[in-house]
N, C-alpha and C positions, 0 to 999 in steps of 0.2 A: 777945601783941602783936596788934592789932589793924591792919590796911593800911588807913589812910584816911587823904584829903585835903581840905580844906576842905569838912567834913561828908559825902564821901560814901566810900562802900566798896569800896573797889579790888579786893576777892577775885574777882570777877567777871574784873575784866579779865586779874589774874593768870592766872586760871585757863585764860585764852583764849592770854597768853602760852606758858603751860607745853604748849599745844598745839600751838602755830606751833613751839615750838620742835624739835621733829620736821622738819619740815618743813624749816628750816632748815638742821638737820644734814643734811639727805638734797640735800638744794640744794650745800650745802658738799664733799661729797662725789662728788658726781658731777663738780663743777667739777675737783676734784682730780684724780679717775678723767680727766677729757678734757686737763687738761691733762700727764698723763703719758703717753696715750694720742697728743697731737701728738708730743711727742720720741721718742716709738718707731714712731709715723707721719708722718715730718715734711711727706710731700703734702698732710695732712689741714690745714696751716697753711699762710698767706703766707706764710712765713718767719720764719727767729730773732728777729726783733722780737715778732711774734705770741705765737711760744711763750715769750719770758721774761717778757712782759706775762701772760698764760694763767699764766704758775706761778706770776710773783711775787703775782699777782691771788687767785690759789685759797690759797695760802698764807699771804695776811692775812685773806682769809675764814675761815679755819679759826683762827688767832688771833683776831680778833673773839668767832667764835661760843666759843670756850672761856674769854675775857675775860668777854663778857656771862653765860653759864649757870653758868660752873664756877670759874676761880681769877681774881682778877687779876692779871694780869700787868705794870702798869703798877705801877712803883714808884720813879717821878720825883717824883710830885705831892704826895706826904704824906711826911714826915720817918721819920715813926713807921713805914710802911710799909716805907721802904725799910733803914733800922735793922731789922725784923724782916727781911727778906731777907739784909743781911748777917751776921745772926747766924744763919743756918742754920735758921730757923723755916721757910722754905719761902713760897709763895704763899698768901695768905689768902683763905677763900672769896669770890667777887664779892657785890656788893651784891642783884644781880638772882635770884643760886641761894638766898641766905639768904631774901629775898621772897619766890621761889615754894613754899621750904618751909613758909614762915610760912602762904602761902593753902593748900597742900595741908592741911598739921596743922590749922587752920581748919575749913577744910572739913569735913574729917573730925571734927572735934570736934561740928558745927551737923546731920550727920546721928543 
């Protein structure tokens, strides 16, 4: 399978995604790390507004980031999707993790 859109080659940008996507994680994560780090320091916040904003905030970043890289988790919007969740199939890989495998296998095939 080839990544391209109206004639041009998206392995490029893949690849540039599959890189950010570190980055990401690590963004993701420290968010998480500070905001557990207010409820066990809660000077470090205004106040419980702050810190449930801060969790609930880091906590749909980390859903995000495992939405877009790794499963989706969204199983409202396609029938078929949600049908396989009810029968125990589990989460099917995201769109974005099958692409960057497609440009990594690529890749590696053009060296």
């Amino acid at each position: 399978m080839q990544l391209t859109a109206a004639g041009h080659d998206l392995a490029p940008l893949f690849n540039i995604i599959g890189r950010i996507r570190t980055v990401a994680l690590a963004l993701t994560l420290m968010a998480l790390a500070y905001s557990l780090v207010i409820w066990i320091k809660p000077e470090l916040s205004a106040g419980l507004t702050e810190r449930l904003i801060a969790s609930g905030a880091s906590a749909m970043a980390l859903a995000e980031y495992i939405n877009y890289y790794h499963r989706q988790l969204q199983h409202f919007d396609n029938m078929a999707d949600f049908k396989r969740l009810l029968t125990g199939k589990g989460f099917r890989r995201s769109q974005m993790a099958v692409d960057l495998e497609t440009a990594k296998v690529g890749a590696a095939a053009q060296r």
